[in-house]
Backbone of each chain as ProteinMPNN parsed JSONL, in Angstrom:
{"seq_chain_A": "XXXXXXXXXXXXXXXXXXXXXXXXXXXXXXXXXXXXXXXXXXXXXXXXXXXXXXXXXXXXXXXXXXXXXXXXXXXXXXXXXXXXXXXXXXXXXXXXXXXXXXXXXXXXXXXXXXXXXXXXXXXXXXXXXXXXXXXXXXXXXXXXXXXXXXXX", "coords_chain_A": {"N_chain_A": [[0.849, -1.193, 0.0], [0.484, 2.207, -0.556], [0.706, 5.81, -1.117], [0.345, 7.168, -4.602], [1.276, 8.665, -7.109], [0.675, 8.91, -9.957], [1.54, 8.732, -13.486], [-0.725, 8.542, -16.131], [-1.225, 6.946, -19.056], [-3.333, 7.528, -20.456], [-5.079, 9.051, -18.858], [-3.936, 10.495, -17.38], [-2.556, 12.478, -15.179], [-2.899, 10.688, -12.032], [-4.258, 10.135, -8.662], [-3.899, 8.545, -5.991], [-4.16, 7.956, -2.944], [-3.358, 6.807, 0.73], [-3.104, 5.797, 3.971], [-0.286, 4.886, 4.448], [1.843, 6.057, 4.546], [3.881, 5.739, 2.654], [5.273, 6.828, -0.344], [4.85, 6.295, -3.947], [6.295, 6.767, -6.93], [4.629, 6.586, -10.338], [4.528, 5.731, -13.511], [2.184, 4.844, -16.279], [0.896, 3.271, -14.756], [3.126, 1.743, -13.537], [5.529, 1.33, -11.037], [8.57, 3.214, -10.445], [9.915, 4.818, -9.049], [10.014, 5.355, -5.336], [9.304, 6.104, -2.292], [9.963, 5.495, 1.02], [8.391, 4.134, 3.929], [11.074, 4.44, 6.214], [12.499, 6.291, 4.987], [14.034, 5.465, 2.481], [14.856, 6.418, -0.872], [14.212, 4.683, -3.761], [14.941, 3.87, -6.592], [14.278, 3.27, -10.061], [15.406, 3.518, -12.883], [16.207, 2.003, -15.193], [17.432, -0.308, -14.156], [15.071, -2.62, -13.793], [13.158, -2.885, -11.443], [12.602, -1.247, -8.749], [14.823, 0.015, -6.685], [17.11, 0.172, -3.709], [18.314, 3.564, -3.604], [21.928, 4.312, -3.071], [23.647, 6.681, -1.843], [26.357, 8.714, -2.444], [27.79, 9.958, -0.092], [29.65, 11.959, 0.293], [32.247, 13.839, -0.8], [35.251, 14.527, -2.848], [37.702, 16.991, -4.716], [40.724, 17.329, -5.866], [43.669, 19.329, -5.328], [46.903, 18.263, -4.874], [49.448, 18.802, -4.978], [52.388, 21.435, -5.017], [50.751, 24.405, -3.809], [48.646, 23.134, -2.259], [45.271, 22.396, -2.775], [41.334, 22.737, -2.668], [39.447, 21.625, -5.78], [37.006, 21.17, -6.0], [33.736, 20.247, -3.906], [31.918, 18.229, -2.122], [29.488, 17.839, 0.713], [32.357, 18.317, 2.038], [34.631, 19.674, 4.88], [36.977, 20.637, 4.641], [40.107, 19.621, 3.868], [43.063, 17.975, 5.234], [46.57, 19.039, 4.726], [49.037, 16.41, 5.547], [51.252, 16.143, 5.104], [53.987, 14.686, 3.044], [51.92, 13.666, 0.409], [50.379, 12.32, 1.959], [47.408, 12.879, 3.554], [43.921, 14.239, 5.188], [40.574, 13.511, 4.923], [37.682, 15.93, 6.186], [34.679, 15.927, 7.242], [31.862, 17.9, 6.409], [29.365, 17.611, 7.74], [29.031, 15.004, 9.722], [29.572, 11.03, 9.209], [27.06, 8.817, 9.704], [28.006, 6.398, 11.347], [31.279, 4.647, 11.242], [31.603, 2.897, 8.984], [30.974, 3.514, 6.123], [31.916, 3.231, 3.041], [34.955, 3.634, 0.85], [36.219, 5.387, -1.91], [39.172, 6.134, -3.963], [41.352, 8.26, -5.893], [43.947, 9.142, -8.185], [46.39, 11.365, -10.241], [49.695, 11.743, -11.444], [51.077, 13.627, -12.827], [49.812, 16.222, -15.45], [49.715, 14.587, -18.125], [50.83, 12.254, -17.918], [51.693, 9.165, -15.873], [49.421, 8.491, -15.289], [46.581, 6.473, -13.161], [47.756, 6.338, -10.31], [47.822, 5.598, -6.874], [45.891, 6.53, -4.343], [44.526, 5.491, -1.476], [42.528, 4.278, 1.592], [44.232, 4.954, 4.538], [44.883, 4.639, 8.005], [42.296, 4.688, 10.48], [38.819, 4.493, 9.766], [36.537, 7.153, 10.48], [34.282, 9.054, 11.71], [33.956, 11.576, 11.141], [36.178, 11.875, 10.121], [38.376, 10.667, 6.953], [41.631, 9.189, 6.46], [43.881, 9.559, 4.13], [46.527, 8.009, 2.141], [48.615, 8.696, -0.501], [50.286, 7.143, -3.02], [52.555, 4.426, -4.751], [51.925, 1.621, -5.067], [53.484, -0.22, -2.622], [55.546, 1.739, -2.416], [57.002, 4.919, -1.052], [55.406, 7.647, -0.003], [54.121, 9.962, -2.407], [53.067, 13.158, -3.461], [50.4, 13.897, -4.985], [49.086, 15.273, -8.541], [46.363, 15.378, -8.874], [43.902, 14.686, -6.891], [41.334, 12.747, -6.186], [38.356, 11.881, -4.134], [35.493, 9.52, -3.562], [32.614, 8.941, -0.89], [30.618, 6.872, 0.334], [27.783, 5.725, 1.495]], "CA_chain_A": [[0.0, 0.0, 0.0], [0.861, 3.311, -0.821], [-0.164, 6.825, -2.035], [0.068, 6.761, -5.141], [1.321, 9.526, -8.311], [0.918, 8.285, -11.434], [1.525, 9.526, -14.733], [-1.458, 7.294, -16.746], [-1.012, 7.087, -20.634], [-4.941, 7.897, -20.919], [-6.166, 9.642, -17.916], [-2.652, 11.742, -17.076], [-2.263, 12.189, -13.243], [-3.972, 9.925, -11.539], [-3.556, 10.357, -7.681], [-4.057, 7.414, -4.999], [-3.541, 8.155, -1.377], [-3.867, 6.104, 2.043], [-2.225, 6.158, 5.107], [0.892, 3.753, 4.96], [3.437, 6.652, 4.613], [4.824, 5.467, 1.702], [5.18, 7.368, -1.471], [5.255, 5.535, -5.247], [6.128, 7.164, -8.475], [4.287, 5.574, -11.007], [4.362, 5.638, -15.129], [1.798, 4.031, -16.936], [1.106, 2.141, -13.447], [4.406, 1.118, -13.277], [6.421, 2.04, -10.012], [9.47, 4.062, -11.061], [10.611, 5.287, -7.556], [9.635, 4.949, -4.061], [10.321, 6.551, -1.05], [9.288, 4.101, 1.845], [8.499, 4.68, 5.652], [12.03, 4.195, 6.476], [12.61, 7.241, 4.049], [14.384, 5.078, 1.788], [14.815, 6.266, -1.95], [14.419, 3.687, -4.457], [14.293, 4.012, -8.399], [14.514, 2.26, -11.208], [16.073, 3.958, -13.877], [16.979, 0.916, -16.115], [17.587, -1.663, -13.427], [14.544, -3.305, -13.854], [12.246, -2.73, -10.758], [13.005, -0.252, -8.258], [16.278, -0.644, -5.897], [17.295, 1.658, -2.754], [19.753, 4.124, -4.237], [22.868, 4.279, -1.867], [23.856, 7.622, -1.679], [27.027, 9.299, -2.189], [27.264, 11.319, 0.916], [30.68, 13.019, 0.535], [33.166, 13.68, -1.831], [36.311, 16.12, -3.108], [38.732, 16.615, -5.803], [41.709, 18.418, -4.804], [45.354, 19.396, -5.948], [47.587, 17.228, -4.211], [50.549, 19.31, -4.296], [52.24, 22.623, -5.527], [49.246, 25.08, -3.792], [47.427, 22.469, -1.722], [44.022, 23.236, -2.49], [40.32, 22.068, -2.891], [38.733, 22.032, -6.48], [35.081, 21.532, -6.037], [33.514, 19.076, -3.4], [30.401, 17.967, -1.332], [30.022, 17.696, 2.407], [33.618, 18.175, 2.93], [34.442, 20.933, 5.718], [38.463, 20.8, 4.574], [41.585, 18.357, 3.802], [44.492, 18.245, 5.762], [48.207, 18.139, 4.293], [49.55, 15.797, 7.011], [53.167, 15.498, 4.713], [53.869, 13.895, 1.209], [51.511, 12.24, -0.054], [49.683, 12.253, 3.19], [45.688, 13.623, 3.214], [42.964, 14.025, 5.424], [39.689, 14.485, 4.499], [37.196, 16.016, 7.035], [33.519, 15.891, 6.662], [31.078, 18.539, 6.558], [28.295, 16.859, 8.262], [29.375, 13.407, 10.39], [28.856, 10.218, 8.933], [26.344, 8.247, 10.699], [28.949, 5.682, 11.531], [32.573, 4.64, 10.239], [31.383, 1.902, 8.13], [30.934, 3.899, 5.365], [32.583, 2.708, 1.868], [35.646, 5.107, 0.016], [36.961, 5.352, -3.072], [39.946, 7.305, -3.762], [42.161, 7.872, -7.324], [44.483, 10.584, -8.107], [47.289, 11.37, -11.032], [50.56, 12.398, -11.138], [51.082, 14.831, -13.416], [48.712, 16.286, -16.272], [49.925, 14.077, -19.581], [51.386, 11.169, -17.71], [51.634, 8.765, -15.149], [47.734, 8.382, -14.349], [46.805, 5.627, -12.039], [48.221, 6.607, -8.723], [46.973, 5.121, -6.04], [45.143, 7.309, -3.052], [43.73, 4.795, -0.298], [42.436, 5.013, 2.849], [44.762, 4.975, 5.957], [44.283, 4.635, 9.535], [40.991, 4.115, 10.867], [37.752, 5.271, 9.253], [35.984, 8.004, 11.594], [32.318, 9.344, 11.513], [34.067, 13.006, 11.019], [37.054, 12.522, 8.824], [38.998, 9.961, 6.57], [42.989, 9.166, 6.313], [44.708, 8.758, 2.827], [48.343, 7.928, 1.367], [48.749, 8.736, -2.308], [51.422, 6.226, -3.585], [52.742, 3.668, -5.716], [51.723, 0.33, -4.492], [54.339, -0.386, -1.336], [56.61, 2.684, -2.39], [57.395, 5.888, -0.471], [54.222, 8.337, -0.346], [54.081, 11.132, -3.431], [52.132, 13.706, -3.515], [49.586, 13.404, -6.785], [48.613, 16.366, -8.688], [44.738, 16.004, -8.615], [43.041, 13.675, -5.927], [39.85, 12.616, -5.826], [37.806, 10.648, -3.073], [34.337, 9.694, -2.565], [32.408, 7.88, -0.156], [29.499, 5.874, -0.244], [26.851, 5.385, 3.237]], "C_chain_A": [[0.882, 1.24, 0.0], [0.178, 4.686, -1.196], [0.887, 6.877, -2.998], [0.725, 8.161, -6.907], [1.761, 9.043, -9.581], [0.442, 8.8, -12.64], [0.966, 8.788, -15.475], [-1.24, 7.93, -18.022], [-2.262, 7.742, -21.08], [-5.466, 8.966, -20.034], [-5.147, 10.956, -17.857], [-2.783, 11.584, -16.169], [-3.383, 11.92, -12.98], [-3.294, 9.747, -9.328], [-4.335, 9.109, -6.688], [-3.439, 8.096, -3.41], [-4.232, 6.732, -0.221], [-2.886, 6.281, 2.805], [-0.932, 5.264, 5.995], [1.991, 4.752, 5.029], [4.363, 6.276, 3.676], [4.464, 6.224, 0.384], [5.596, 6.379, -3.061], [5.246, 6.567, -6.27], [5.72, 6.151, -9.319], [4.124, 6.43, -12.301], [3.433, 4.592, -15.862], [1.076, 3.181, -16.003], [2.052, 1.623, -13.08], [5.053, 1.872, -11.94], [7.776, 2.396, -10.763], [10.185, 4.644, -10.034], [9.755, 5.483, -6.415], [10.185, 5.702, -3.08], [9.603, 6.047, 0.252], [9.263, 4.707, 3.304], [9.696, 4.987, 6.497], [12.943, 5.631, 5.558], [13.729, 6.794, 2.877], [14.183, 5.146, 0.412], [15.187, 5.571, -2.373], [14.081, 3.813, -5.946], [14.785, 2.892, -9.089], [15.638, 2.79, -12.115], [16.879, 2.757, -14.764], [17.275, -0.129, -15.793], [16.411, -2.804, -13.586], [13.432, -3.341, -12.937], [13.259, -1.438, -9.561], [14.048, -0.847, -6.706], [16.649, 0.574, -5.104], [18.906, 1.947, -3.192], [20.496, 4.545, -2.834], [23.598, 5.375, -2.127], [25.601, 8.378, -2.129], [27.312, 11.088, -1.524], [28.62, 12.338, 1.301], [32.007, 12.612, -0.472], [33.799, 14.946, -2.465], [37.613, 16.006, -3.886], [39.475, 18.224, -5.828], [43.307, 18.648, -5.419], [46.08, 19.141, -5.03], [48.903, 17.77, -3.79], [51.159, 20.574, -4.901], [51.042, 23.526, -4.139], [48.637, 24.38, -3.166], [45.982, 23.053, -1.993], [42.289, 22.36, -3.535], [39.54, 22.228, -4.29], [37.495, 22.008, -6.716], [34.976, 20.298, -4.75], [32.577, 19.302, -2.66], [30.498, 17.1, -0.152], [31.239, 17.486, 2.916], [33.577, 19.769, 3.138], [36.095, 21.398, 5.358], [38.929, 19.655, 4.636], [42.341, 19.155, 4.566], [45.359, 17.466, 5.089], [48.584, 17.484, 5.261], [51.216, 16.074, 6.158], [52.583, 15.09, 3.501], [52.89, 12.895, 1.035], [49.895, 11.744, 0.923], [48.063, 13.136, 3.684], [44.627, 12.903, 4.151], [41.636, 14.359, 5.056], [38.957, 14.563, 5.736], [35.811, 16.48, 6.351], [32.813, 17.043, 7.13], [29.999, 18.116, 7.879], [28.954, 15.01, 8.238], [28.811, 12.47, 9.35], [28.145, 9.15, 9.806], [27.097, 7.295, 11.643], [29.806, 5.756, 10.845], [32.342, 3.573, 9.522], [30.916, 2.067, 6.553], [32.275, 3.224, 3.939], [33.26, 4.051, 1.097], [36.533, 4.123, -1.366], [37.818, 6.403, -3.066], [41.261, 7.016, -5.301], [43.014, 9.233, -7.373], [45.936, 9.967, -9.242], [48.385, 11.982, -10.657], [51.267, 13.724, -11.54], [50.019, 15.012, -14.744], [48.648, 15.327, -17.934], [50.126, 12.44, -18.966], [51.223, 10.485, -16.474], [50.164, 8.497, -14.518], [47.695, 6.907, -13.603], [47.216, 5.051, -10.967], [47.47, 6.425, -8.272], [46.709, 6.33, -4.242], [44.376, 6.174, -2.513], [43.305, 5.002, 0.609], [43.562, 4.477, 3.827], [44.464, 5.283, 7.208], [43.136, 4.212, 9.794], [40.308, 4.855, 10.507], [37.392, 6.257, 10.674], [34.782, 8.647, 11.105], [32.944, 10.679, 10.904], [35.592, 13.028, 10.086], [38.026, 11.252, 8.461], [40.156, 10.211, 6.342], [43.149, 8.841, 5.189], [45.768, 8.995, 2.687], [47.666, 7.681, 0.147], [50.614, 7.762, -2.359], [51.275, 5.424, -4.446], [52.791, 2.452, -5.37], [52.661, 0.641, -3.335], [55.171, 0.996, -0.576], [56.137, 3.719, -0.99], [55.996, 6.66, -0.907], [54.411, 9.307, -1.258], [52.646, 12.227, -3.116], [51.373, 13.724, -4.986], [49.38, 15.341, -6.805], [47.152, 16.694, -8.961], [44.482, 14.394, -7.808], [41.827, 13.917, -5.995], [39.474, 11.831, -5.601], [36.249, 10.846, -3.112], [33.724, 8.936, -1.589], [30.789, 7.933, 0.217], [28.958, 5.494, 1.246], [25.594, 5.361, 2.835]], "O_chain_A": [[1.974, 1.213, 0.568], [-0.982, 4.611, -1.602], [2.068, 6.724, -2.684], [-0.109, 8.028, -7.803], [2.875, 8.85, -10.068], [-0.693, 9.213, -12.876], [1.773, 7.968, -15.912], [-1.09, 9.143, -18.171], [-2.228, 8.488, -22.059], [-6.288, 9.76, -20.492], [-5.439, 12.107, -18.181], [-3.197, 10.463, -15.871], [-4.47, 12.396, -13.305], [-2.201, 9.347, -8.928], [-5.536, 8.942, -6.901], [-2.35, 8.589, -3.119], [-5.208, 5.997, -0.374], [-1.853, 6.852, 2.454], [-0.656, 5.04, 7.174], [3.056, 4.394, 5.532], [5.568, 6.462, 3.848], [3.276, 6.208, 0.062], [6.694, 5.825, -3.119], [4.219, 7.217, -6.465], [6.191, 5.016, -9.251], [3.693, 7.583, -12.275], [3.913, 3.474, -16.051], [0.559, 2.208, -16.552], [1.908, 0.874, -12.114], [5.008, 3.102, -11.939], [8.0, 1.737, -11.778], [11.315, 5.001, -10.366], [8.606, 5.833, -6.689], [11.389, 5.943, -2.997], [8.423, 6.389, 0.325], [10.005, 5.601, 3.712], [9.521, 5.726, 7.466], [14.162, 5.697, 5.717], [14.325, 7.721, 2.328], [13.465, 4.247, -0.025], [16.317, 5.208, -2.048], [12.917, 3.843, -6.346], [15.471, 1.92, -8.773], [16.785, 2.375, -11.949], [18.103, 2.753, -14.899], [17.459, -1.033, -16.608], [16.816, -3.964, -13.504], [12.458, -3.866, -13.478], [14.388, -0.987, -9.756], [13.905, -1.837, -5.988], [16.581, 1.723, -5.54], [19.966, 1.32, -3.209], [19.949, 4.964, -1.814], [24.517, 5.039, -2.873], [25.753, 8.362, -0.907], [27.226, 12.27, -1.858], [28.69, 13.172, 2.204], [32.526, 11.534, -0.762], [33.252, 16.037, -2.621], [38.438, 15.105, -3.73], [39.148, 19.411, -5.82], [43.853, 17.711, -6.001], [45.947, 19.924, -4.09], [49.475, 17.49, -2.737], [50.247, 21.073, -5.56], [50.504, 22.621, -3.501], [47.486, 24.806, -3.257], [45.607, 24.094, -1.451], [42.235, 21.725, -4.588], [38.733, 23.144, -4.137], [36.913, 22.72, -7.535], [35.913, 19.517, -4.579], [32.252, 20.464, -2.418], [31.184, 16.099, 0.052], [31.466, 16.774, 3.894], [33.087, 20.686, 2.479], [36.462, 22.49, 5.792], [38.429, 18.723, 5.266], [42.414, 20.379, 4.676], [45.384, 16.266, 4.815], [48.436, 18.189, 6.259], [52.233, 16.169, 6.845], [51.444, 15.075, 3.033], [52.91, 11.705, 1.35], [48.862, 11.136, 0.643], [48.181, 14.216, 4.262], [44.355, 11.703, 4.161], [41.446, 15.555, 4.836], [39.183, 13.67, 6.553], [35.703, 17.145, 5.321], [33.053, 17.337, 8.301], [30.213, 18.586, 8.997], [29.198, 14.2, 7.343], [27.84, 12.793, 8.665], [28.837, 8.631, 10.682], [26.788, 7.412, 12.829], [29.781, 6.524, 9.883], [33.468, 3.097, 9.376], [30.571, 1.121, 5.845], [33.413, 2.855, 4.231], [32.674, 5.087, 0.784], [37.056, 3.037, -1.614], [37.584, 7.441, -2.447], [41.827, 5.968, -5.61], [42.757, 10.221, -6.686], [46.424, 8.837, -9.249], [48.346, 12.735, -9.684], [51.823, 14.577, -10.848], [49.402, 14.004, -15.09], [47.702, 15.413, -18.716], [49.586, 11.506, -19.557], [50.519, 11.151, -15.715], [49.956, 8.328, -13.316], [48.736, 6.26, -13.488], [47.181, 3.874, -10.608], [46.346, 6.752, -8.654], [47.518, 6.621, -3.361], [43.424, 5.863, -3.229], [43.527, 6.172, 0.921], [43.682, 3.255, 3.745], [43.745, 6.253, 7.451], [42.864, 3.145, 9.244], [40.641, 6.032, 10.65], [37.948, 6.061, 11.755], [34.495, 8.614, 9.908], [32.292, 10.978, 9.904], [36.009, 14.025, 9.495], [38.537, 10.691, 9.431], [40.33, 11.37, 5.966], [42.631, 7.765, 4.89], [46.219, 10.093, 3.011], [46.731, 6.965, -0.213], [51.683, 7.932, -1.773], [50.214, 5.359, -5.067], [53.949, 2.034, -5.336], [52.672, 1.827, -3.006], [55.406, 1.335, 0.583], [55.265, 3.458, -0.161], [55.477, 6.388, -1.989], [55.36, 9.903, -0.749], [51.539, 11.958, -2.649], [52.012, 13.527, -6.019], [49.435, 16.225, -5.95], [46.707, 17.816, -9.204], [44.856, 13.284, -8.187], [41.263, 15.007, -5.901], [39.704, 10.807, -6.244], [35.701, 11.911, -2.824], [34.453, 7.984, -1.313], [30.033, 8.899, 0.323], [29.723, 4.993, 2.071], [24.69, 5.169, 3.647]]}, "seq_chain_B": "XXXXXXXXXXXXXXXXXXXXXXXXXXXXXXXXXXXXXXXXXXXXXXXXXXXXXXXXXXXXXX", "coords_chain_B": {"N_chain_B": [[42.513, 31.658, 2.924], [44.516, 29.761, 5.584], [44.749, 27.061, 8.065], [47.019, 26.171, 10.112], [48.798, 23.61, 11.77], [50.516, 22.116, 14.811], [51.697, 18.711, 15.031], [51.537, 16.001, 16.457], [53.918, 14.412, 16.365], [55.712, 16.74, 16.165], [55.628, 17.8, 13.261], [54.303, 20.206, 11.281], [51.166, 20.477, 9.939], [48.722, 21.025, 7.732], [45.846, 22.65, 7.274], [43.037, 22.916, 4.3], [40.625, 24.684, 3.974], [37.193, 23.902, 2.633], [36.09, 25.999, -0.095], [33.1, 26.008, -0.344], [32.619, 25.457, 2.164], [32.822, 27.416, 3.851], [31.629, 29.355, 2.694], [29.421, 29.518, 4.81], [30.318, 29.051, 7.476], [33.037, 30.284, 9.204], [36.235, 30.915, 9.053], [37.487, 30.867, 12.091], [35.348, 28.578, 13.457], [35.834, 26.597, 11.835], [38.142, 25.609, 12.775], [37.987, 24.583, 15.378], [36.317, 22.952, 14.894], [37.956, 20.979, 13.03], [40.694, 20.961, 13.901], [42.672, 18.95, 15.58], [42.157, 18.074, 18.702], [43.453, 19.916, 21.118], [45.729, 21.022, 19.83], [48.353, 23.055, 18.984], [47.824, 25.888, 17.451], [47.241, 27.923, 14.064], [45.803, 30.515, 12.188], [46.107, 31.514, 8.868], [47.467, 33.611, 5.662], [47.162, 32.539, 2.833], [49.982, 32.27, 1.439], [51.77, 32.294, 3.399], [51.745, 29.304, 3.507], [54.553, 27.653, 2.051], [54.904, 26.644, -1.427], [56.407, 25.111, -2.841], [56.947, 21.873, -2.189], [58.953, 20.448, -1.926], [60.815, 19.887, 0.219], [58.789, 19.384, 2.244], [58.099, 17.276, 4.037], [60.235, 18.442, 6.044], [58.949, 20.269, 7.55], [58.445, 22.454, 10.036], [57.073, 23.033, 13.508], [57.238, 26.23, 14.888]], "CA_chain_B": [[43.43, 31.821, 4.435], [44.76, 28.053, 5.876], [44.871, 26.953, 9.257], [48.326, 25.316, 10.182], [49.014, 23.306, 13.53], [51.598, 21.4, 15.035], [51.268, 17.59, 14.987], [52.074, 14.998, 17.602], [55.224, 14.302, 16.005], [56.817, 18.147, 15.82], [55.61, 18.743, 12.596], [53.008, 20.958, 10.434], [49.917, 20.108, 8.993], [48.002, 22.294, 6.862], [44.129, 22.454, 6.763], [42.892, 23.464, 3.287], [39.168, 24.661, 3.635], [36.335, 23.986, 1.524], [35.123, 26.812, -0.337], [31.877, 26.202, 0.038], [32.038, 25.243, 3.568], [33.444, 28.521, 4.313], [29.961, 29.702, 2.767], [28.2, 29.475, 5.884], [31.024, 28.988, 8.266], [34.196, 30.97, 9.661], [37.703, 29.541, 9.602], [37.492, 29.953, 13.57], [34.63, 27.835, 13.336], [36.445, 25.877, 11.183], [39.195, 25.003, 13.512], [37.083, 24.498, 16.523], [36.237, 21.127, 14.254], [38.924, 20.113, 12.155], [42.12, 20.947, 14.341], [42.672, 17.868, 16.634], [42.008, 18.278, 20.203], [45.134, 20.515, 22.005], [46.749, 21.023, 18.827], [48.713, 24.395, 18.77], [47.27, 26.14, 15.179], [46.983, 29.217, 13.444], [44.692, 30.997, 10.617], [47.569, 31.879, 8.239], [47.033, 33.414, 5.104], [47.862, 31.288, 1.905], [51.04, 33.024, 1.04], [52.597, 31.928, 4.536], [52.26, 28.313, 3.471], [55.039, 27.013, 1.094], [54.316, 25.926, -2.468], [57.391, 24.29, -2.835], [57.073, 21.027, -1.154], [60.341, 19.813, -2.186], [61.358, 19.572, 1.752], [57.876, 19.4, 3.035], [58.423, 16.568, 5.756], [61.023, 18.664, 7.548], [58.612, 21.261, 7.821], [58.297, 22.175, 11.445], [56.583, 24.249, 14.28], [58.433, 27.193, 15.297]], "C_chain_B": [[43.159, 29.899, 4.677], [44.809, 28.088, 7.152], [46.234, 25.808, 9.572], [48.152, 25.048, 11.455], [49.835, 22.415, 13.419], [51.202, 19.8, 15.181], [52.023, 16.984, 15.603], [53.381, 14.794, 17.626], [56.233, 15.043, 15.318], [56.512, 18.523, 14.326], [54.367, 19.274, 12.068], [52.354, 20.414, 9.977], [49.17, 20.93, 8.574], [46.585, 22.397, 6.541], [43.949, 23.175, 5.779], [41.49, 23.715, 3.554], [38.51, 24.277, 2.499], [35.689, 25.375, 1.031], [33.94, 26.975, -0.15], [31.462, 26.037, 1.368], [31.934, 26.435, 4.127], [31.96, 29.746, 3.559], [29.061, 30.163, 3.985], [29.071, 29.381, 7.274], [32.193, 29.93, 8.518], [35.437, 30.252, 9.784], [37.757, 29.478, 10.948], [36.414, 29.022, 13.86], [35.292, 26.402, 12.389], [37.841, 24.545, 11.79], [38.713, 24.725, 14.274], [36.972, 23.168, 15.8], [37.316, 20.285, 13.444], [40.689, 20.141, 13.135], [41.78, 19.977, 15.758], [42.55, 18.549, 17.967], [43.335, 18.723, 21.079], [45.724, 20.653, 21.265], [47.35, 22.273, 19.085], [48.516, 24.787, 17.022], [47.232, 27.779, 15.835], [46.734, 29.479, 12.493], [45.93, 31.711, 10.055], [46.951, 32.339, 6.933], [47.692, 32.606, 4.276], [49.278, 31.437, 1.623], [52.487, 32.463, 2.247], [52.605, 30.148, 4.107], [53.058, 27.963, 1.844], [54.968, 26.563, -0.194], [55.094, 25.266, -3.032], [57.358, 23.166, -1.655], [58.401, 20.129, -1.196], [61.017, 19.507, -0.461], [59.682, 19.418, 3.07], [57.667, 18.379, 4.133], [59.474, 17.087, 6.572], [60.236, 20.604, 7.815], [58.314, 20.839, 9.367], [57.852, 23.476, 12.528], [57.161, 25.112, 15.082], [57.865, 28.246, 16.439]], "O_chain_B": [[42.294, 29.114, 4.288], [44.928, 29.225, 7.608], [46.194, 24.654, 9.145], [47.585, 25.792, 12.255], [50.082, 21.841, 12.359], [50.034, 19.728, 15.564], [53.227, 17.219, 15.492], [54.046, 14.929, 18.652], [57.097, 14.719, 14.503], [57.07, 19.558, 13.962], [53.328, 18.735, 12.451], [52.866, 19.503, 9.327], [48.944, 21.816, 9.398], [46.25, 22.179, 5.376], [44.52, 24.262, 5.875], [40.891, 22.668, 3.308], [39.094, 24.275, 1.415], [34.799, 25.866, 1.726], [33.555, 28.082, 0.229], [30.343, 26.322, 1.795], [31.004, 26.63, 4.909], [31.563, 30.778, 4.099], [28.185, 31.027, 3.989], [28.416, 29.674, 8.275], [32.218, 30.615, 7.496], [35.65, 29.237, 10.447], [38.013, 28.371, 11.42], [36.717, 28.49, 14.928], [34.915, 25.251, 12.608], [38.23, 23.419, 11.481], [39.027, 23.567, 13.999], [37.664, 22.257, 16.253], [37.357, 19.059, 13.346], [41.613, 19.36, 12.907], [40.961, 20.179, 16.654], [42.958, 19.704, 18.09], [44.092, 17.913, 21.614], [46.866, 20.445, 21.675], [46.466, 22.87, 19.699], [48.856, 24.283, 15.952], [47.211, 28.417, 16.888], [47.276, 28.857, 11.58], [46.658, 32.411, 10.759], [45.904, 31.742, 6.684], [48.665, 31.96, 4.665], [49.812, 30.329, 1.584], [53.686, 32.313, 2.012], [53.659, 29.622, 4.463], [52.462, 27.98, 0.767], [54.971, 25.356, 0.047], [54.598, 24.615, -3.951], [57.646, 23.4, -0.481], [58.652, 19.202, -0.425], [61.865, 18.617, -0.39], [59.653, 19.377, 4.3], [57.037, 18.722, 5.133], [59.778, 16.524, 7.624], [60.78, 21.667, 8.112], [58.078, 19.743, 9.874], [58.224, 24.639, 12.379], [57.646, 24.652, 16.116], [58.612, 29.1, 16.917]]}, "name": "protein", "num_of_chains": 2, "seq": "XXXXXXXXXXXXXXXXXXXXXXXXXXXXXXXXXXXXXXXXXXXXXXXXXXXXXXXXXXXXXXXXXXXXXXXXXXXXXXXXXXXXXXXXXXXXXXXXXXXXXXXXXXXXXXXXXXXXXXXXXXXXXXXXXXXXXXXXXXXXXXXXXXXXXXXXXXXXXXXXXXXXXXXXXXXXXXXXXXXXXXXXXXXXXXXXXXXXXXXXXXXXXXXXXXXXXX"}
């Protein structure tokens, strides 16, 4: 059960309500996205039925060295240089827990060398993630564009 | 403007703000959350930190 907005091929908006607290987008009758008691968005978009989209709740792409400095990014409050190579990021708004999922990539210079590795280091934290930029095992480098996001 | 502080192990670390955080916030507001707990820091402007990192691990708090 649900209420109900649906875009009908014949009628055009066709509106359904009741009192489960759940919202459906609908096409044709088809569900198309959801947003559930739990306030869980869920769409479709090509998958096949509708699936709770998992958010990317923070993320920042940054010049690594030269100038330290941030080129665009979302819910981050600031990086810290720790040293070569060496990067914290700090979050705007906490993450609910540290169990959050990161990605992290970064080049070395603008023609060459791409596929430097940025990981995480140390221990995740609700308020700010550790990375080393390096070369598999090697000595830490600093990259000349980093970029991390992360996934809750 | 950057916020620099000393780190456990004698040397510098450099907070880079977010532009947009700095939207709605103050770099002393800024440090109040991002500079570790007892750190010794200071709002610096950009010009005071280095852009040559060619020796940047023996940077150190003075």
């Amino acid at each position: 059960m649900a209420t109900i907005i649906n875009a009908d091929t014949s009628d055009g908006l066709k509106l359904t309500s009741d009192t489960s607290g759940q919202i459906d987008f609908q096409s044709a009758g088809s569900t198309k996205a959801t947003i559930d008691t739990s306030g869980n968005l869920k769409f479709d978009s090509g998958y096949g039925s509708v699936g709770t989209a998992y958010g990317c709740r923070a993320w920042v792409n940054f010049n690594g060295t030269g100038t330290v400095a941030i080129r665009d990014s979302g819910n981050v409050s600031s990086i810290t240089d720790r040293g070569v190579g060496q990067y914290t990021v700090n979050f705007a708004t906490n993450m609910p827990d540290a169990d959050y999922a990161v990605h992290g990539s970064g080049k070395l210079a603008d023609a060459t060398n791409y596929g430097r590795q940025l990981y995480p280091t140390g221990t995740f934290t609700t308020s700010s993630c550790q990375f080393t930029a390096a070369i598999s095992t090697a000595s830490p480098v600093d990259l000349l564009h980093c970029c991390a996001i992360f996934t809750r | 403007m950057r916020i620099i502080y000393e780190t456990s192990d004698g040397g510098v670390a450099v907070i880079v703000p977010a532009p947009e955080y700095l939207l709605t916030h103050t770099m002393e507001e800024l440090a109040a959350k991002d500079v570790p707990a007892g750190a010794n820091y200071e709002i610096v402007e950009d010009s005071v930190v280095p852009s040559d990192r060619a020796f940047r691990g023996a940077w150190t708090w003075a």
